[in-house]
N, C-alpha and C positions, 0 to 999 in steps of 0.2 A: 809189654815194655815198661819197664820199670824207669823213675825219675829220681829226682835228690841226683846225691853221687855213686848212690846205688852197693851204697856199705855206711858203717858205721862212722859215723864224722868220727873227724880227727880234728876241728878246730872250729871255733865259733861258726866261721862264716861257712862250712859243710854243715853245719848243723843247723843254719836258717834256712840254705837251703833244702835241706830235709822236710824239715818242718812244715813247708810252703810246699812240698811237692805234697806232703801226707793231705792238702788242704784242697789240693787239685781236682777236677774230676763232676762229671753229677754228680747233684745230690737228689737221688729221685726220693727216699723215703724221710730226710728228716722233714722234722716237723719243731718248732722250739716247744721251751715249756710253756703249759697253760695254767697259771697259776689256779689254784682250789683251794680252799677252807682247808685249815688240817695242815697243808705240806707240812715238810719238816726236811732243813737242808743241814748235811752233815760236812760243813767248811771250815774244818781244819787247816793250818797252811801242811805244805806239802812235810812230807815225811814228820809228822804230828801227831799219830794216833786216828787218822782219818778211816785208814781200812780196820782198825779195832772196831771201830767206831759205826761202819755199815755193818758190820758182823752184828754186834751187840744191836745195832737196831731190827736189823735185820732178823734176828734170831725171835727178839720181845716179840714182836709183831706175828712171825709165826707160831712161835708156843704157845701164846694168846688165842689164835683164830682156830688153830688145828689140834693141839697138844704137843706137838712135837717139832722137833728141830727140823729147819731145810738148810739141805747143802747139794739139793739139786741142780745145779747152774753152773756154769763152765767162767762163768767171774761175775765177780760179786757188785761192779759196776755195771752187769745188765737188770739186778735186783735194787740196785738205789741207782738211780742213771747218772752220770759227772756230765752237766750240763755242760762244761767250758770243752769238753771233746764232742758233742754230739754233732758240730757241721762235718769235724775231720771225720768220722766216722759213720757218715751219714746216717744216723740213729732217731726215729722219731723218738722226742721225749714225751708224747701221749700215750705210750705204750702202758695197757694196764698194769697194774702191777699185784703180787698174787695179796695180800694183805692189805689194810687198812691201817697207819695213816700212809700216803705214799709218800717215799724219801728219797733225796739225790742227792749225789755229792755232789762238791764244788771245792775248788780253794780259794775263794773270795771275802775280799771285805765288805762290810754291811749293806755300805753304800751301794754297789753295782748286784746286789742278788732281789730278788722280789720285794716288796711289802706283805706286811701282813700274814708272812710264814711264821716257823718255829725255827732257834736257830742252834746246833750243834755245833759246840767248836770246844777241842783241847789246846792248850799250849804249851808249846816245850824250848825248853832250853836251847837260843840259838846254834849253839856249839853242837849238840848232840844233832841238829837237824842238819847240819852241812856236813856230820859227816856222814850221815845215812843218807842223805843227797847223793854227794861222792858213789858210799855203795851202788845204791841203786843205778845209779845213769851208767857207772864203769862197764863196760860189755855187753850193756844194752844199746842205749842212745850214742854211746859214744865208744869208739875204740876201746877195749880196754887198754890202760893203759897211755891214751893220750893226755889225758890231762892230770896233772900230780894234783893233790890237794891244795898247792902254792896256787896254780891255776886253776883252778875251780871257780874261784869266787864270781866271775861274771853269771857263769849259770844259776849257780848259788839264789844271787840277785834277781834273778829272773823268775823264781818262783814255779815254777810248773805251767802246763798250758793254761791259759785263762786267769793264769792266778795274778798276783802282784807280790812287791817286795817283803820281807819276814815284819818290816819295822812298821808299814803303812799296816800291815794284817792285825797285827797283835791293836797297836792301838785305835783300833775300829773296834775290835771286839772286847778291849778292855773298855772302853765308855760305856759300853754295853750290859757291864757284869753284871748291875742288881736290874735289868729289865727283865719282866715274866715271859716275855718271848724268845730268851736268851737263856740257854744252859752252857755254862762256862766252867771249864774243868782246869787243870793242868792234866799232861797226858803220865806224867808220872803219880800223879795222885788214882790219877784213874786206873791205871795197872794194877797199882798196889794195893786200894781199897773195890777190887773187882763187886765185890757184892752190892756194897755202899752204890757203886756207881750206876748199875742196873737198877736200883731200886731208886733213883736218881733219876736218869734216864725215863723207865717205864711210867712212872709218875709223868714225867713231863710231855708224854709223848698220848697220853689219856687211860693209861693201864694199869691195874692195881695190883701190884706182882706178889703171887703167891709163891709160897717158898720153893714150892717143881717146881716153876716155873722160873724162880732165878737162879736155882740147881743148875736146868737146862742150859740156860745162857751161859752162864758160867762156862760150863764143860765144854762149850762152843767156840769160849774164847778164850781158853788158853793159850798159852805163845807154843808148847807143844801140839795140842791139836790143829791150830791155823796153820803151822808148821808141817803135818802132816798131810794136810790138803792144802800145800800153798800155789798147785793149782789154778786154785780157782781166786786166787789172789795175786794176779799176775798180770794184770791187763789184758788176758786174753784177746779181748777185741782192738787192741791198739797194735797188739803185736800182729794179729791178721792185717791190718791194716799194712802193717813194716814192711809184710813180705810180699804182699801183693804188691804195692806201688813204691817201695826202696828197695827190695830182692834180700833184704834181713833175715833171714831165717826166723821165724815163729816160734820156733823152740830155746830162742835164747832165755838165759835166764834173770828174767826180770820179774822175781816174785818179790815182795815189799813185805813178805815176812821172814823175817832173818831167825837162825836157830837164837843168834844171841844179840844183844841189844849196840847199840851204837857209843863209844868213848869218843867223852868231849875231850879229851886229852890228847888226840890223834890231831887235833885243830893242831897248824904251825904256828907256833907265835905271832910271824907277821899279821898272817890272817886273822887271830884273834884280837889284835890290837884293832884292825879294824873294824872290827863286827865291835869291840869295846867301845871306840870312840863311836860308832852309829849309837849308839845306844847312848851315851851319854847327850849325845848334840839332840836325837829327836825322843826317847821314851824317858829320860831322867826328868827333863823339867815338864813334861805332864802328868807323869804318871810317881813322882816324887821317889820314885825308884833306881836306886842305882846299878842295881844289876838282877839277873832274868829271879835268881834265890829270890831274895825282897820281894820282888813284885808275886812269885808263886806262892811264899807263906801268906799272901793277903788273899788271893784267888782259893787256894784249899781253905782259909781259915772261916769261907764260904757257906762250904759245903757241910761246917758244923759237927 
């Protein structure tokens, strides 16, 4: 017997209750995270370079211990675990994991994720994130086609499971920039300076990456080959989740790697006005930036 409203919402209040039914249920096998030496959590806000970003760890880590790439696994969230899903999915987060350091994801600000981890995070361009948002939820989470991009913005706002707003994200991890326990990208800098950025990463994660070795990543993270097995980048175990207890079909298509990238230019004006004014009332006067350009050349100007 399936619960929610047993299809795809079609408007905020079907989509809480979704949500709340996906939460329903024993939970015989989770377990939360137990924090250890080493972690290393990849919380990007949503639609950010987050799933780049388990790949690319994900890949270091095995070329490192094995010589060779893994893409053994039916999604890439059971190789770094998204702790903000693991009660809906009842997922023990102590599950070993095949590599050394072990990583999760999250989309969380600083404050509510462990102490004394490592911390991964890219940032992108508001605009380009709400509309890759949009992508993603449309004909998965939500009707396709119920909500225009005028309406969007509440979900927008809401951030992914577990996560928080785009504006409280960013400026948690921008205080953060020059800490040693903090690698802080933009997600376009990291696309485009692919090599740079592994050798970035593998460094910060305790690896000394040899040039196979960030050949291999590389090849791994292509937006063509992620694309080719995007698969396994698809929530797999959220969408089992869908069809057991909302009757979703499991084969929807909810993979987070698109053949082509997301235009901030698709944002409505309305809507960008007010993602504008957010940004001037809460990131301009701390972060002395007035818009997401500015505050990125400072963040890449980092990276050296």
């Amino acid at each position: 017997m399936t619960g929610g409203v047993g299809r795809r919402a079609r408007t905020m209040e079907e989509m809480g209750a979704n949500m709340a039914a996906l939460h329903e249920g024993e939970k015989a096998n989770f377990r939360t995270h137990e924090p250890r030496p080493g972690d290393v959590f990849i919380t990007s806000w949503g639609k950010s370079g987050t799933t780049m970003m388990q790949q690319m760890f994900h890949q270091l880590r095995m070329g490192h211990a094995t010589g060779a790439g893994d893409m053994d696994f039916d999604d890439i969230s059971r190789m770094t675990p998204w702790e903000d899903t693991a009660l809906m999915l009842d997922f023990d987060m102590t599950t070993p994991q095949r590599a050394e350091p072990r990583g999760f994801k999250s989309h969380r600000e600083y404050e509510r994720l462990p102490a004394d981890a490592r911390y991964v995070v890219t940032l992108r361009d508001p605009r380009e994130t709400y509309v890759s948002f949009h992508r993603f939820f449309d004909g998965w989470h939500i009707e396709s086609g119920a909500f225009t991009l005028e309406e969007f913005f509440p979900i927008w706002m809401m951030g992914g499971p577990g996560g928080t707003d785009y504006f409280t994200h960013l400026l948690s991890w921008y205080a953060r920039r020059n800490e040693p326990d903090t690698l802080l990208a933009t997600y376009r800098w990291a696309a485009t300076n692919k090599t740079a950025m592994i050798r970035r990463l593998a460094r910060f994660i305790g690896i000394e990456p040899s040039d196979d070795l960030v050949a291999l990543v590389e090849a791994h993270t292509t937006r063509e080959f992620m694309h080719a097995h995007k698969d396994r980048f698809d929530d797999a175990m959220v969408c089992a989740a869908m069809e057991e207890k909302l009757g979703i079909p499991a084969d929807s298509d909810s993979t987070k790697v698109q053949a082509e990238g997301s235009d901030a230019r698709q944002v409505p004006p309305a809507i960008a006005a007010q993602i504008d004014a957010m940004w001037a009332e809460r990131v301009t006067p701390i972060t002395g930036h007035v818009d997401f350009a500015s505050l990125a050349a400072e963040i890449d100007a980092l990276a050296g």
